[in-house]
Every structure is written in structure tokens, then in C-alpha cells.
N, C-alpha and C positions, 0 to 999 in steps of 0.2 A: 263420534261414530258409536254406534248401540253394538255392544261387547254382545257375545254370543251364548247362551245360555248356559254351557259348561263351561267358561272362561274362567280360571282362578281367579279372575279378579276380584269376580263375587265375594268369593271367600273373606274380602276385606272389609270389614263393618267399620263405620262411628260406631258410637254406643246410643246415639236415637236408632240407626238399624238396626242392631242386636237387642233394643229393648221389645222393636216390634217382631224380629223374628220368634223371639219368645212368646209372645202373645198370639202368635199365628199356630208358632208350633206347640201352647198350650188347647188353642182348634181343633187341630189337624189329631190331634191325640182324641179329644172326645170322639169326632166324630169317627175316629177307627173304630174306636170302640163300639157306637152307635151300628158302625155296617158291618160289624162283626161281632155283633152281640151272643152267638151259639158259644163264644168263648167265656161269656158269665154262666155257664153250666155245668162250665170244668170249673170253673173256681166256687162254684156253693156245692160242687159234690167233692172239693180240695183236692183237685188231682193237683193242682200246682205245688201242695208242699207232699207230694209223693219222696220218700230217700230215692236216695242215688249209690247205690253201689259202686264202687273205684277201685281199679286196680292200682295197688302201692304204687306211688312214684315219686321220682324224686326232682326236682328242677335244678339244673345243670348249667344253663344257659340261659341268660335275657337280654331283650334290646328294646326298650322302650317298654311299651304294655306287653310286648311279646314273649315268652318264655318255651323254653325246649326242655321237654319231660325225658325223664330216661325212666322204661320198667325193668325191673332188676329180675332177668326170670330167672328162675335155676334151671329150665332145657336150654340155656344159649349155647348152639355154636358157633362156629368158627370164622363160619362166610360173613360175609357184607351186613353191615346195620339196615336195618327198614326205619327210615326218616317216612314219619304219617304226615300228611298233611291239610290238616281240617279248614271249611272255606272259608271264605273271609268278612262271613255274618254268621251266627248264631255259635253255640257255647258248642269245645271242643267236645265233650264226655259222651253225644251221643255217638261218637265211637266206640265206647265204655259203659254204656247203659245200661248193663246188670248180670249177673252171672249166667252164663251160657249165650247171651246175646251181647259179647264183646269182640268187636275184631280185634281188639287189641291185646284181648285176653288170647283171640284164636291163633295169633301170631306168636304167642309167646312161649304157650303149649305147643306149637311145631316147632320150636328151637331158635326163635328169631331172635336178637337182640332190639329191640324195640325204640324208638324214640318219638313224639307228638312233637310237632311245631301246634302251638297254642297261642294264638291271635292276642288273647285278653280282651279284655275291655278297655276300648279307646279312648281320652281324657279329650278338657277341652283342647291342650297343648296339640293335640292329632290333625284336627280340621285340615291341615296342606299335607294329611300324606296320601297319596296317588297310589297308583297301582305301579307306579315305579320303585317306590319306597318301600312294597310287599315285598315287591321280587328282591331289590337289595336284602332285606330281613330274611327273605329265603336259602338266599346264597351264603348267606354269617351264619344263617342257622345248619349248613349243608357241612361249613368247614369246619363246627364247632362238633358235629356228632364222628368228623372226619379223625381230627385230632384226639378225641375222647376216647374212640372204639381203636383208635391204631389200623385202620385199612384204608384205604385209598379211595375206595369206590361205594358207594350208596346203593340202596335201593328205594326209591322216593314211591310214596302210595299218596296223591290227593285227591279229594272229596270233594266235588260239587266244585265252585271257584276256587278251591285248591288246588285240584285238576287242573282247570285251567288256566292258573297260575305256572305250575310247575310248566306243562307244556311251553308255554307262551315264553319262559324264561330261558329254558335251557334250547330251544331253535333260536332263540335270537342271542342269547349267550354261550353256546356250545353244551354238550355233554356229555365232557369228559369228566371223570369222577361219578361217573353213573353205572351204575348196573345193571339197571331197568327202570323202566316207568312205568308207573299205570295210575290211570285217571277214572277215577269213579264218578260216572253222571256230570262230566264235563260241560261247559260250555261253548261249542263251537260255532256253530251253522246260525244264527242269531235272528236268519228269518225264518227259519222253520214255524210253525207256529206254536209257540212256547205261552207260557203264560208270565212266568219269569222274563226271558227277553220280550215278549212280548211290552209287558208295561214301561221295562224302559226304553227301547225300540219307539213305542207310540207316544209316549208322554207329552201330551200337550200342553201343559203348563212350565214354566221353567224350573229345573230341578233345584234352583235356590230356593223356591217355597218347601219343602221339602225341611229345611236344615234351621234347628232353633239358632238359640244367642250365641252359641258356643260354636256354631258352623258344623254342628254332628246333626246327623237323623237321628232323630230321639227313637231310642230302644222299642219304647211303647208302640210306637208307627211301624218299625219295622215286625212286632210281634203280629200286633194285628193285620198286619197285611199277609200271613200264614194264611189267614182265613180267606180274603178276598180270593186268594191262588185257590181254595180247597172248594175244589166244585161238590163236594155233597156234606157240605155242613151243619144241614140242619137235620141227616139223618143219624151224622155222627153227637149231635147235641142228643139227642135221641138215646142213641146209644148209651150214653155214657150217664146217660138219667138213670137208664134200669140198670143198669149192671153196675153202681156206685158203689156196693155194698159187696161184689164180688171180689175177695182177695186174689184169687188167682187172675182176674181178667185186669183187677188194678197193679198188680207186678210186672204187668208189662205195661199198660196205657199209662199207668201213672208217672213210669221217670220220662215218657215224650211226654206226654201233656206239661210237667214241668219244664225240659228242653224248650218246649215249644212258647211259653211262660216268660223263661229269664233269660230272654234277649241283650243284647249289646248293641251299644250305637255305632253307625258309622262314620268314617270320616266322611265332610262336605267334597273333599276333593276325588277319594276313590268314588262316591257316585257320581262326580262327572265324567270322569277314567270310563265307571262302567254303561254310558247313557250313551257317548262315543261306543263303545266298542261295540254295542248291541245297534245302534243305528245307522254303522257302517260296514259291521259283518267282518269289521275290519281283520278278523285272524284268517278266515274262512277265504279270503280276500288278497291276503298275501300282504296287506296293508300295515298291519299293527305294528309298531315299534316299540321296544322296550330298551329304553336307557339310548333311544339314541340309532339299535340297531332294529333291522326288519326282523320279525318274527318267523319264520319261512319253516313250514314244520317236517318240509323233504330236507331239512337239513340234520335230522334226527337219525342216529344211528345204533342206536342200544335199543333192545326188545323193548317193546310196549305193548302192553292190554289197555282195554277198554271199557270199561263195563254199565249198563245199560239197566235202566229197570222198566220191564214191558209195561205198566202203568203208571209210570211215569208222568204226575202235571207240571212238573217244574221245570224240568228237563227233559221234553221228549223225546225219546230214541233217537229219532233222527237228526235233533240238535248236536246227538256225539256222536253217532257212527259216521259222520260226515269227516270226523278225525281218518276215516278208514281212505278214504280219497286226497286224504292232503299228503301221507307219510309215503315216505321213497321205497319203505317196507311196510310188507302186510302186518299189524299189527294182530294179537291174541283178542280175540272178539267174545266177550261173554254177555248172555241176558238173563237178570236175576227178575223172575215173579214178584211182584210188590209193585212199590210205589217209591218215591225219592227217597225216602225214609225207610220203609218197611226193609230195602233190602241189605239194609246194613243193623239194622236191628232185631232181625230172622232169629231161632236159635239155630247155632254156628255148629250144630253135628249136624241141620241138615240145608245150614247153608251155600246154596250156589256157589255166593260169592267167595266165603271162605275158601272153599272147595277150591275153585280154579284160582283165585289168588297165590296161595298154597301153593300149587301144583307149577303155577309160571313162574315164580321164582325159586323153584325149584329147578324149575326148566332154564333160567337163566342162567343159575349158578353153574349148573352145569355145561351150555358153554363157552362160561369163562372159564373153566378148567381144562378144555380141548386145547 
């Protein structure tokens, strides 16, 4: 019987399979490259070796490629840790992406004690870990910042598939040991028309071509595929022709275009996790299960925000306000100006998001102390 196109089975190569998946997925690289050529524009004008400024930190915790950052600030007080958590493709730092445009920085100047969950980069040993095997690394990484800071209870922030991670985990595993949640530019509603869900929702090819010798998406693929999503690329090639030579417009373009640059592969097995969950809506749906249990997001009972970027191609608004119809409670609803990206790499005295992030877990903390 002909196995189903996300079937781990796939996963299991001879090595005549993995010799041709590597020749396919040395293809599939050129021609990223080929249909996303405005990204040879950014590399002859060198925004990809742009520095990266980083807030100090220290690593505290690992489980595999994955590692948990502690930032040491000196405003910490007293309340609940904020556990970040960045999504589950591209390098954590654009969290961190240069002075004045860090939320990690803007958390730490309002007093927060800080921690990153940080993906890494996936080896070939990864290929069988799923989106069940995030969420376990979520939960180790939850009692590890638990244990560290001495409190009981969290305040979790994810990013993009972080978001949607976090959700997805704590409805179908409880959350208790939470303080709050908030989901930045989540994935929910997965037929909305996204561009993101959209490709894997539609994919017509099996998403085993996708995955070299090793059973990852090679980095390279997933770099170039920024570009396929970026409906105005060849204005932004453009761009960045004449203004190369601009130091104040290369301190902020230069550490995304690098982000954007030094990609990480993923595992074969979480893009079949993610080819299901987009082609069956299945959170949205009531359907999803994690480890086993339903994911049911009215079973959520600590504050939550949500936050949105009104230009949004990757996530479009309505793929996460759609969160606002599933929870038993009205969740904190913000919309930051920009784009998937722009709004978290804003400067953070006049950003949105800072702003009411801030302001909700301030709101939180407060009533956990009634």
C-alpha cells in the first residue's frame, strides 16, 4: 500500500536513496537560488557579513542542538522569569538584533529576568524529531528556567512557530506553572490565505523531495524560500543597490539581511508535523494532538495576548486573531505596523509591541498578587 506523503517512513533511506536525495537536494538549492536571485544583491553589496550586536548571555541549559540562554540584567526583579521563545526555523538573535531594537534587551531594562529557548541548528542525528519532540524540549526547557530562577510559575513569549508551539502544548498539556502567554504572529487558522501556510497547505509534490541525504531541508532552501514569500523583491533588490553605502540604513538592514542569510536546516520529520497541521487546520479544528492529547485551546486559563503585524505576508492577521475565537477567555489583542519581521525589530522606545508586551505582564503579575 503506497504510505502517505508525510509518513515517517519516508524518513528511512538505503544509501542509493540518500545518495539521490542529495543530488536532488543539491537541484533544489540551485534553482532557489535561480528564483530568488534579488538575494545576489544583498550578497555583492555584503549585507550578509553585517555584525550582530548581542546581549551578554550565558547558556544554562541544553537538550540536543537546543540550548536555554539566561541574560544577566541588573533591573531583575522579583516576579516570574519571561522564558522567549523563538520559532522553530531561522536563528534566534533576531530577537536581539542590535541596540535599541532588541526585545530582549527591552525586557530586561523593565526588570525582567530574561531567558531564550534557542532551537540551534539541527544535525543529521535530528531527521525523526516531530513537532512532539519541540514541545517535550519545551517543557525541560520550562522546568529548567523553573528550577534556576526559584518561582514556580513562568511567563512564556513565542515567536512565529513558537507561538504556536507554546499554545499548542500547554491546551493539550495544561498550564499550570504559567503566568501568561503571549504568541507573537502565531500560527493558527492555516486556511486563511497565508503565504506560509499557504505553501505547505498546497504542496503538491511530496514533501520528501524537499529533504537531502541526511533527511533535513537544507538551510539553503529554506533561506531562499524568504524570498519566494517576499512579494516585492525586486523593489527591495533595488533598494539595497543604492543605499549600500549608507551606514545608518546598513545598521538596521544589515543584521536581517544577515538573519535572513544564515538559515538552519530542518528536521525531515517536523516538516511533515507541519504539512499535516496546515492541511488539516488541524488546531483551529480542535483536532491536533500533542503527545497523544487533544490540543483544545478553551482549555487555557492564564492571560494571553496576541499580537499581529498589520502587514503581515507570512502570517496574516487573520491567521492569529483566529486564536481570539478558540480561547474560553478574551485574550489581550495587539497590532504592531510592519511586517513579520519589522515588528519586532522596530526601535523598542517606540515600539508597539514592546510597549503593550510590557504593559500585559505587568498586568499579569498583578493579578497574581490579588
Amino acid at each position: 500500500r503506497r504510505l502517505a506523503s508525510t509518513d515517517r517512513r519516508h524518513l528511512r533511506a538505503n544509501p542509493v536513496v540518500r545518495a539521490g536525495r542529495r543530488l536532488r537536494a543539491g537541484g533544489a538549492r540551485a534553482l532557489a537560488a535561480v528564483a530568488a536571485w534579488p538575494h545576489v544583491v544583498e550578497v555583492a553589496a555584503g549585507m550578509h557579513r553585517s555584525s550582530v550586536p548581542a546581549t551578554p548571555s550565558s547558556v544554562v541549559w541544553r537538550s540536543g542542538a537546543a540550548v536555554l540562554r539566561h541574560y544577566a540584567g541588573e533591573r531583575a526583579g522579583s516576579g516570574p522569569p519571561v522564558l522567549v521563545v523563538h520559532s522553530l526555523v531561522t536563528r534566534s538573535w533576531v530577537l536581539d538584533l542590535a541596540p535599541g531594537r532588541s526585545l530582549i534587551a527591552a525586557l530586561l531594562e523593565a526588570g525582567h529576568d530574561v531567558y531564550l529557548l534557542d532551537w540551534g541548528t539541527p544535525g543529521p542525528g535530528d531527521a525523526g524529531r516531530g513537532f512532539d519532540d519541540y514541545v517535550g524540549t519545551l517543557m525541560l526547557a520550562e522546568q529548567a528556567v523553573r528550577e534556576r530562577s526559584g518561582h514556580a510559575d513562568l511567563h512564556v513569549v513565542g515567536y512565529c512557530l513558537g507561538g504556536t508551539l507554546a499554545l499548542t502544548a500547554h491546551a493539550a498539556l495544561g498550564d499550570g506553572g504559567l503566568a501568561s502567554l503571549t504568541a507573537i504572529a502565531p500560527s493558527i487558522d492555516t486556511a486563511v490565505d497565508g503565504r506560509l501556510d499557504g505553501i505547505l497547505r498546497s504542496l503538491r509534490l511530496p514533501p520528501v523531495l524537499a529533504l537531502d541525504g541526511h533527511g533535513l531541508v537544507p538551510a539553503a532552501l529554506i533561506r531562499e524560500s524568504f524570498h519566494w514569500l517576499r512579494p516585492v523583491a525586486l523593489k527591495t533588490a533595488r533598494q539595497t543597490w543604492r543605499r549600500r553605502r549608507n551606514p545608518t540604513w546598513r545598521a538596521v538592514a544589515g543584521p536581517v539581511s544577515r538573519w535572513v542569510w544564515e538559515q538552519t536546516p530542518l528536521p525531515g520529520a517536523l516538516l511533515f508535523d507541519l504539512v499535516d497541521y496546515a492541511r488539516g487546520n488541524t488546531l483551529a479544528a480542535g483536532t491536533w494532538h500533542v503527545h497523544g492529547r487533544p490540543a483544545r485551546l478553551e482549555h487555557l486559563q492564564v492571560p494571553v495576548m496576541v499580537a499581529v503585524a498589520a502587514a503581515d505576508h507570512i502570517v496574516p492577521p487573520p491567521a492569529s486573531l483566529a486564536l481570539t475565537g478558540l480561547l474560553s477567555r478574551p485574550p489581550r489583542v495587539v497590532t504592531c505596523p510592519g511586517g513579520h519581521v519589522a515588528m519586532l525589530t522596530g526601535l523598542a522606545r517606540r515600539s508597539i509591541l514592546c510597549r503593550e508586551l510590557l504593559d500585559f505582564l505587568a498586568a499579569a503579575r498583578d493579578q497574581r498578587t490579588r
